[in-house]
Structure formats: structure tokens, C-alpha cells
VOPAGU-2260 file (C-alpha; in pm, 1 decimal, decimal comma):
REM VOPAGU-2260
SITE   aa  ch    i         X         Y         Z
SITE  UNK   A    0    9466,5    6634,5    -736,9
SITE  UNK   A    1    9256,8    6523,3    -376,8
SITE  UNK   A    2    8933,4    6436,4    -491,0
SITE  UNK   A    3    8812,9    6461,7    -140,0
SITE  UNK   A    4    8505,4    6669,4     -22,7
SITE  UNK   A    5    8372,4    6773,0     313,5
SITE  UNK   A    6    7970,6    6772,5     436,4
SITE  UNK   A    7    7902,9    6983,4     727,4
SITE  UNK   A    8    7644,6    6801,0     978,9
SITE  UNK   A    9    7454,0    7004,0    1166,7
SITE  UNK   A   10    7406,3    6815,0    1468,4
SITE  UNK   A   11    7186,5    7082,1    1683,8
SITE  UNK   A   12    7205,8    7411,8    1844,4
SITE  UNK   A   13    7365,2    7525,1    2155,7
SITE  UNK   A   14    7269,9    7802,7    2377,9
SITE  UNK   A   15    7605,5    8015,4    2491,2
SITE  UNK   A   16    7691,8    8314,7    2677,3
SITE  UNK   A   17    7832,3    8586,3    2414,9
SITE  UNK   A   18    8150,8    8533,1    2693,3
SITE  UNK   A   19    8233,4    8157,6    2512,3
SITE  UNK   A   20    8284,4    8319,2    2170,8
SITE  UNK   A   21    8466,1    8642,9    2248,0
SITE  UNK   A   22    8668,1    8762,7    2570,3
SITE  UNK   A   23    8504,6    8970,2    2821,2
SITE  UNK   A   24    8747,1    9248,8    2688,1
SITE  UNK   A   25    8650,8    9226,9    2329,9
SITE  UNK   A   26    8332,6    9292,0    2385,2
SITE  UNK   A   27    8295,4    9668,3    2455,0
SITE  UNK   A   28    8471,8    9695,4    2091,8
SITE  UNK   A   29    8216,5    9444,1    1909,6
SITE  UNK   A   30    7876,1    9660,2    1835,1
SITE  UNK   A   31    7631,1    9477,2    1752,6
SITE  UNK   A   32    7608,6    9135,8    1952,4
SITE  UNK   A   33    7322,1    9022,3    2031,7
SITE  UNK   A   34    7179,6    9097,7    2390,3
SITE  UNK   A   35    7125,4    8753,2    2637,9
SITE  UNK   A   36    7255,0    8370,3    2514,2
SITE  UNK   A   37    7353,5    8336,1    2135,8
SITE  UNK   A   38    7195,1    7992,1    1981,5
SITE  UNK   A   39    7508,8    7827,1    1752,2
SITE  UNK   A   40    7449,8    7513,4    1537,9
SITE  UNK   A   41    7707,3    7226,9    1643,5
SITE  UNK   A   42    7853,2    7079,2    1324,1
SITE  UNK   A   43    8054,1    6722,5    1211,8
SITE  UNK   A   44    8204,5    6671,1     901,2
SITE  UNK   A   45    8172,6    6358,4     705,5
SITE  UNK   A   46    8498,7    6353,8     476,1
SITE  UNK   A   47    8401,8    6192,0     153,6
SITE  UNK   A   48    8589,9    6104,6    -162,6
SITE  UNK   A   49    8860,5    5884,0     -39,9
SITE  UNK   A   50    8895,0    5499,8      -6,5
SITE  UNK   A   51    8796,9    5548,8     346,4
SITE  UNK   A   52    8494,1    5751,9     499,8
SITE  UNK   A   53    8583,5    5955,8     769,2
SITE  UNK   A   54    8390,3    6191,3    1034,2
SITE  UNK   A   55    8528,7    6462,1    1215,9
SITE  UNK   A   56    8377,5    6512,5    1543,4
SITE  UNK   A   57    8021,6    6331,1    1611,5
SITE  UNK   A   58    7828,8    6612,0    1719,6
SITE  UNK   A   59    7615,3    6664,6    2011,4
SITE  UNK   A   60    7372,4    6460,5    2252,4
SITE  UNK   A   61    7001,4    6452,8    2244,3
SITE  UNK   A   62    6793,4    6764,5    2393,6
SITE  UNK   A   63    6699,6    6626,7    2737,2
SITE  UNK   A   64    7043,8    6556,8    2814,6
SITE  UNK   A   65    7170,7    6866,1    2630,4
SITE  UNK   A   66    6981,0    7120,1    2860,1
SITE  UNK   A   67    6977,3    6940,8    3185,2
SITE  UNK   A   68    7334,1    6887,9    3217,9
SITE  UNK   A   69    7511,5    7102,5    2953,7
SITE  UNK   A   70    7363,7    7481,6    2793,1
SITE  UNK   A   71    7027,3    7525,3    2935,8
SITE  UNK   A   72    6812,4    7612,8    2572,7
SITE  UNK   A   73    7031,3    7372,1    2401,9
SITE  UNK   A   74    6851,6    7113,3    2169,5
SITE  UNK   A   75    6838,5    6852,6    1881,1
SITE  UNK   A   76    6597,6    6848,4    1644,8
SITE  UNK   A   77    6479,8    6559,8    1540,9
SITE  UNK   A   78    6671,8    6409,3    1233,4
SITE  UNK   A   79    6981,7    6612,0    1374,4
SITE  UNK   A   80    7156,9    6291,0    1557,7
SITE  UNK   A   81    7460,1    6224,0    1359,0
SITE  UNK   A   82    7341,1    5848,2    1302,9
SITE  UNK   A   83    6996,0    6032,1    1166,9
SITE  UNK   A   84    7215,6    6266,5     945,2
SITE  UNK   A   85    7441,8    5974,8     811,0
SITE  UNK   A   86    7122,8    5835,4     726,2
SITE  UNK   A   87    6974,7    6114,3     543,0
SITE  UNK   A   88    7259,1    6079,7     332,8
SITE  UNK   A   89    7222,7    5678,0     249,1
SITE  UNK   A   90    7504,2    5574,1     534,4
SITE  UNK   A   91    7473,0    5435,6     899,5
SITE  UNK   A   92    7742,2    5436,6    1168,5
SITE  UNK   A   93    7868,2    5124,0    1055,0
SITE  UNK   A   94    8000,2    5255,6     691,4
SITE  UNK   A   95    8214,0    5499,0     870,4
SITE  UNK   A   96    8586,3    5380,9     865,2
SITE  UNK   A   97    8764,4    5650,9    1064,3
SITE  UNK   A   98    8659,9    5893,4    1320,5
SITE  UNK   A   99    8878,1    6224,3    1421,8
SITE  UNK   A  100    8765,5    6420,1    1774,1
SITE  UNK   A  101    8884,7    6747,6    1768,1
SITE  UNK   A  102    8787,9    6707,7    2105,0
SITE  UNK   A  103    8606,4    6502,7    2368,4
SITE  UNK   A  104    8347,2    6784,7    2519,4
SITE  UNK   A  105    8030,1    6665,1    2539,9
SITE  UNK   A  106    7883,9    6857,1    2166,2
SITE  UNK   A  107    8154,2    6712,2    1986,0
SITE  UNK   A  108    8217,4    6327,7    2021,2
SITE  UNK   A  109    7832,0    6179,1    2103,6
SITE  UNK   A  110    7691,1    5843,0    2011,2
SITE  UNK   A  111    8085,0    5709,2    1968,5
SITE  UNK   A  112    7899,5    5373,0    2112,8
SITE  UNK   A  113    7689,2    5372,9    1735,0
SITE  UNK   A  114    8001,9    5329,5    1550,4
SITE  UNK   A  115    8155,4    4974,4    1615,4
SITE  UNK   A  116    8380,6    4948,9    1328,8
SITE  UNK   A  117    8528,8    5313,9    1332,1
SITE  UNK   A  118    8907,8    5364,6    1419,0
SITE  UNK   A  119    8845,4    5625,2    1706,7
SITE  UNK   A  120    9143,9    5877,2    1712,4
SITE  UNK   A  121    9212,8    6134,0    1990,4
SITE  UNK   A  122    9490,2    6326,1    2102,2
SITE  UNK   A  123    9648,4    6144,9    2403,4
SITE  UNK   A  124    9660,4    6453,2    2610,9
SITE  UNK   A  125    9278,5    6522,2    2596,0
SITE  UNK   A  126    9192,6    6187,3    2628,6
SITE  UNK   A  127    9354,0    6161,0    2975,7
SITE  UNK   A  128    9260,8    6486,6    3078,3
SITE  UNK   A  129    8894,9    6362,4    2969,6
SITE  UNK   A  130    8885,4    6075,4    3209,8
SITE  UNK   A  131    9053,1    6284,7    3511,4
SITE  UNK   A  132    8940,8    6671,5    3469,0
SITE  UNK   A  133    8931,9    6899,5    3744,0
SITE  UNK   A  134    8594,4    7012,4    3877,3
SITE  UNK   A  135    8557,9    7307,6    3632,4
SITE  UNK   A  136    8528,9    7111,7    3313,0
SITE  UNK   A  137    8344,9    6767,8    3460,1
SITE  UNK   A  138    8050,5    6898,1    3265,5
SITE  UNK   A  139    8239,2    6926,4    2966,1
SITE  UNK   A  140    8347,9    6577,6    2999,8
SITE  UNK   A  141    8051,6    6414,3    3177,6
SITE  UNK   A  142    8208,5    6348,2    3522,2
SITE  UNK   A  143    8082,5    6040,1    3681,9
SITE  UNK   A  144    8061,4    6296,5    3973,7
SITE  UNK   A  145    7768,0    6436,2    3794,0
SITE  UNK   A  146    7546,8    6144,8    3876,3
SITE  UNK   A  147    7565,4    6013,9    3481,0
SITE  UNK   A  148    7771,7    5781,5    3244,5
SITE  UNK   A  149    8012,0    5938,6    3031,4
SITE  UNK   A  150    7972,3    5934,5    2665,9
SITE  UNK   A  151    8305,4    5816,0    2638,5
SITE  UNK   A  152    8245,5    5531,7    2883,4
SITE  UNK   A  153    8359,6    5177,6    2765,0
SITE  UNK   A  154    8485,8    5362,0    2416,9
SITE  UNK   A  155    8801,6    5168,7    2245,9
SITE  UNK   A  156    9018,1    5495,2    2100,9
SITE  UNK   A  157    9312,8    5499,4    1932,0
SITE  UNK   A  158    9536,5    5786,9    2044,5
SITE  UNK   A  159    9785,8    6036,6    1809,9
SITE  UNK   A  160   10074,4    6315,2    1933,4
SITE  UNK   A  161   10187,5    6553,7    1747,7
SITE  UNK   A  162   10137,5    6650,2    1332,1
SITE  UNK   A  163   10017,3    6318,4    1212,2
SITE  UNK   A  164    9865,2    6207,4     804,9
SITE  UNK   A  165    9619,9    5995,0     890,7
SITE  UNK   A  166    9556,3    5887,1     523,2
SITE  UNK   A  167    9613,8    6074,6     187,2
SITE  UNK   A  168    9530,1    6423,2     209,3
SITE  UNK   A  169    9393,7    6446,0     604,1
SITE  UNK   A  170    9640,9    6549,7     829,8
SITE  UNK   A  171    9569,8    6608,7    1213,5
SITE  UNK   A  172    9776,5    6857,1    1385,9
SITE  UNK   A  173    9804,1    7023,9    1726,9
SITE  UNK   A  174    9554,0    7302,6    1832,0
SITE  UNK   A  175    9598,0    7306,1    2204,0
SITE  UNK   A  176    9383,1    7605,2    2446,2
SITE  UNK   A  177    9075,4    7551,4    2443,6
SITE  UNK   A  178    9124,9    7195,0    2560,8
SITE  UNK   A  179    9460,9    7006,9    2667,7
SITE  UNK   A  180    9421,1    6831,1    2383,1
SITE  UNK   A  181    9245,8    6996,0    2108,2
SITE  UNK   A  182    9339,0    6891,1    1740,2
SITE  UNK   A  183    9252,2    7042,0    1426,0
SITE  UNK   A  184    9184,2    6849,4    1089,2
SITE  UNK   A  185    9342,4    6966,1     721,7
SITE  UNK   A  186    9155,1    6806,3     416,8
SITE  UNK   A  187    9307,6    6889,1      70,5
SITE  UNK   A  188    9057,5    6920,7    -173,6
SITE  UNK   A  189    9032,7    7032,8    -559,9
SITE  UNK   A  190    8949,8    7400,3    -413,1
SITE  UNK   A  191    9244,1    7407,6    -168,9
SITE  UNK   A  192    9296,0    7284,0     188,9
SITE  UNK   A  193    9010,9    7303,7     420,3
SITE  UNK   A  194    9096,8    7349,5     812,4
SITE  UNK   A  195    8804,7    7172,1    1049,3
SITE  UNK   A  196    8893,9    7396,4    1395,1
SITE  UNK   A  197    8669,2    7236,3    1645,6
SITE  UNK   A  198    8663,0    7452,6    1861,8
SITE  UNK   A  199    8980,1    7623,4    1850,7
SITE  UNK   A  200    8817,2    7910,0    1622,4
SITE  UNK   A  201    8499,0    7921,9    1825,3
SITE  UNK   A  202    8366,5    8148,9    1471,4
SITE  UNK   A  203    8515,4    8350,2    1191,5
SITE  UNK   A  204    8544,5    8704,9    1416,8
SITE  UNK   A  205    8803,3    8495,4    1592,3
SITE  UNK   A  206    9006,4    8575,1    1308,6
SITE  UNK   A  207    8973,8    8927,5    1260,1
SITE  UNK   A  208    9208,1    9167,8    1431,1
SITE  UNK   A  209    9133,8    9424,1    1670,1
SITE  UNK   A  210    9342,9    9696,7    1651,1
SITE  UNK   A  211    9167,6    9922,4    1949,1
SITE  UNK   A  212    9333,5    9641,8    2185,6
SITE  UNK   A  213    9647,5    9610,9    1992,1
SITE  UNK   A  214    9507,3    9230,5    1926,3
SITE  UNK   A  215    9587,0    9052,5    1590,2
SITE  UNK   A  216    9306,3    8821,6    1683,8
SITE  UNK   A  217    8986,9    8815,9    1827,7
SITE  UNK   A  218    8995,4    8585,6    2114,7
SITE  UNK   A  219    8707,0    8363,7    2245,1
SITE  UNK   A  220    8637,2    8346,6    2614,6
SITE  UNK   A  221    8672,8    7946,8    2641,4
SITE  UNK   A  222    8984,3    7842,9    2676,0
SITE  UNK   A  223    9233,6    7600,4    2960,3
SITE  UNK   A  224    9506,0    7793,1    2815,6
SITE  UNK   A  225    9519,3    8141,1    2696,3
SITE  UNK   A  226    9853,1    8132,6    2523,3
SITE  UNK   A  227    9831,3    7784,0    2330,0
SITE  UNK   A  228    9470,2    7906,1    2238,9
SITE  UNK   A  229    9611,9    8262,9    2114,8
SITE  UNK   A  230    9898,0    8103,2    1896,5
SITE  UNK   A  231    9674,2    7822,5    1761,0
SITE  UNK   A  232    9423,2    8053,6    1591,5
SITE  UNK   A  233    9711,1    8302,4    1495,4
SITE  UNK   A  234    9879,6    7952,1    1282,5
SITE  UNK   A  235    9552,3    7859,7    1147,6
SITE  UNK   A  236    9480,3    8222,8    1017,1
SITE  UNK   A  237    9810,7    8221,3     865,8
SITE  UNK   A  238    9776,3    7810,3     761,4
SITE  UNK   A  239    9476,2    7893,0     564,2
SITE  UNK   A  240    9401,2    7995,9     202,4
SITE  UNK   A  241    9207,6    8205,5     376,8
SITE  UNK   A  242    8916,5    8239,3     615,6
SITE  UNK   A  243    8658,1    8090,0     434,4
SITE  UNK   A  244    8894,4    7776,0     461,4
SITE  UNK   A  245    8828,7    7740,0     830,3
SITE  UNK   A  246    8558,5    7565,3     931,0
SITE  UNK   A  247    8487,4    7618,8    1277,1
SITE  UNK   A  248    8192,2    7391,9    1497,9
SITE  UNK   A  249    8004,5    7633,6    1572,3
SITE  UNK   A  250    8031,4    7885,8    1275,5
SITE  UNK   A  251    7719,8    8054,9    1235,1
SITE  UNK   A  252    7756,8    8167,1     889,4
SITE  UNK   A  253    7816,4    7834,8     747,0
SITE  UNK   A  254    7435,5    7740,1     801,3
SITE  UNK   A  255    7340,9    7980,5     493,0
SITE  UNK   A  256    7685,3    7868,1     331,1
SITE  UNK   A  257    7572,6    7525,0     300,2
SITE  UNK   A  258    7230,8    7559,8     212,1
SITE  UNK   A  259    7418,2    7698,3    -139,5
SITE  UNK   A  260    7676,3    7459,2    -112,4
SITE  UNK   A  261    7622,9    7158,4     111,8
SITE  UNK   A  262    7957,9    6956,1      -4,9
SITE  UNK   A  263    8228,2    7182,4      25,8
SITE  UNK   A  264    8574,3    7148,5    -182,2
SITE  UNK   A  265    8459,6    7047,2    -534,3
């Protein structure tokens, strides 16, 4: 039996547009959103347990950077870096052995620079769609055109394709939609398999149904592709034990979930 656990970070909180987390028409049939920008936490998971420690996803950049050139509101506490988390928990950068990006957006693979003796794995797909995106996503990506550096600048990464076990009982498979790219990360654990989404299930209404529209989802608004993103939530739904299993980035619940249960899994 996996004696592996998983410790949601909470790296921050970023400022969206209802838009990123449902589809412009889901949201005549959702009562109750909030009105204006909805403020979601940005979370890593630190994979613990095994002979290796493993991340997935880094988290976010610091405020100044966050609202200038990303989600204008968007911000980082302080103690909320992932170095400053790792730390909270006894651990710096360096005792980090493998690191899994769902992604490479900007709120998900920050301060890779910090971890010098991490194994760095991406999907090959994003990562050259990450140094050549069109115009639409260079903010996603940090675009050189922007007038920055890119946080993945000068970053050594090892790249994966397709369904891959990257050691005992943490498999990364193919999520593609809302980026070229996207992976998703399957951790078994003593209370079943855990999915980390990224952000291919932007938050747990993705999951639901909604029959008014004839969908068996509920789609988010984000996406490069509307079909890979529609048939990689529909797997995961049906991959998972069930809901509570997914663990999305920017899951709102899960900020009460882990103040009653901050390792998840045991």
C-alpha cells in the first residue's frame, strides 16, 4: 500500500474574471456567482512519503510582478513564496528531488531558478509552445516582448510525452486544452488515488453537469482548445474515486479543506 501523501501550498491569490472559471454560456444557469473579479488561492503540492520529494507545480510570482503584468488585484502574502512555504515546513528548494509543471503559465512554475538540484519535467509540447506563443498568451508565458525575463529563462527541463510513471505511485498523463501541453499528476495514496489537475479543472463546478445546456460538464472559459479541454475533464471525472479526488490549482474549497486536513491521503 503507497504510503505517499500530498500538502497543498498555497502560494497566493489571483484575481479572475468569473469568464476564466466557467464559459460565458454557463453563466446565465449558475445563480449565485459573485458580481466583479473572483480572488482564487494558487496552490503546489509537495508529494511526500516516497524515497524522493516531489512538487507539483511551483506556484506563483511575487505581488509586484503578479499585478503589473499578470491579474491586476493579484498578490502574495508574505510567507506564501513556495521557497517560504517549503520552509515553513523544515525544507528549502534544495531538498526537493523532482519537480512536475502541470504547466508553464506564469502562477504555476515560479522561482524554478531556487531549485538547482530538482529534475524539472514538462510536457514537450508546452514547453515549446512556452518559448514561441502567439501574442494572446505572451503574458501567460512572460514574452520577452513584454519588456521582462521569463521565469523560465536559462531553466534546464527535462521533457515527457504521453502517460508516463515517473516513480512508484506518480504517474503523469496527458490533459491537453487549456494549454498545448497541460499534464495532470495521479498520486496513489492509502485513501485512493489523488488527481493534481492544474488547471485543467479550473474548480470542482467544472465537474458537475448541466443539464439546461445538455452539458455533462461545466466548462471553464480558459482554454487553447475547446475539445481536448472538454474530453480531459470528462476522463478525469470518470478517472477519479470521485470529486473530492481532484485537486484542482485554484480550488476554492480546498482552503477550508486543508485547514482540517493539511496532508491529504493518510
Amino acid at each position: 500500500m503507497s504510503k505517499l501523501t500530498i500538502r497543498p501550498l498555497n502560494t497566493g491569490f489571483i484575481s479572475l474574471d468569473k469568464q476564466y472559471l466557467f464559459h460565458a454560456s454557463t453563466i446565465p444557469f449558475l445563480p449565485g456567482l459573485p458580481e466583479g473579479k473572483i480572488e482564487v488561492p494558487d496552490y503546489a503540492f509537495l508529494i511526500e512519503g516516497g524515497d524522493q520529494l516531489v512538487l507539483v507545480d511551483t506556484g506563483m510570482c511575487w505581488t509586484d510582478r503578479a499585478n503589473t503584468y499578470h491579474h491586476p488585484g493579484s498578490y502574495q502574502p508574505v510567507g506564501m513564496a513556495i521557497h517560504e512555504q517549503l520552509a515553513a515546513h523544515g525544507l528549502t528548494p534544495d531538498d526537493i528531488d523532482i519537480i512536475i509543471l502541470t504547466h508553464l503559465h506564469w502562477d504555476h512554475s515560479f522561482y524554478l531558478e531556487r531549485f538547482t538540484k530538482a529534475t524539472i519535467y514538462v510536457h514537450s509540447m508546452e514547453l515549446a509552445f512556452a518559448r514561441n506563443p502567439i501574442p494572446m498568451y505572451f503574458k501567460s508565458y512572460e514574452s520577452a516582448a513584454l519588456g521582462i525575463t521569463s521565469h523560465i529563462e536559462g531553466i534546464s527541463f527535462t521533457t515527457i510525452d504521453g502517460d508516463r510513471e515517473l516513480l512508484p505511485g506518480v504517474r503523469a498523463f496527458e490533459t491537453f486544452g487549456h494549454s498545448p501541453g497541460h499534464i495532470s499528476v495521479e498520486v496513489d495514496t492509502r485513501a485512493g488515488s489523488f488527481i493534481c489537475s492544474g488547471d485543467s479543472v479550473f474548480c470542482p463546478e467544472n465537474l458537475n453537469p448541466l443539464p439546461a445546456l445538455h452539458y455533462d460538464i461545466t466548462p471553464p472559459g480558459r482554454y487553447v482548445d475547446a475539445v481536448d479541454m472538454w474530453h480531459s475533464i470528462e476522463m478525469q471525472r470518470d478517472r477519479a474515486k470521485d470529486k473530492s479526488f481532484i485537486l484542482g490549482s485554484h480550488d476554492r474549497p480546498l482552503i477550508e479543506r486543508v485547514c482540517d486536513t493539511p496532508v491529504l491521503g493518510r
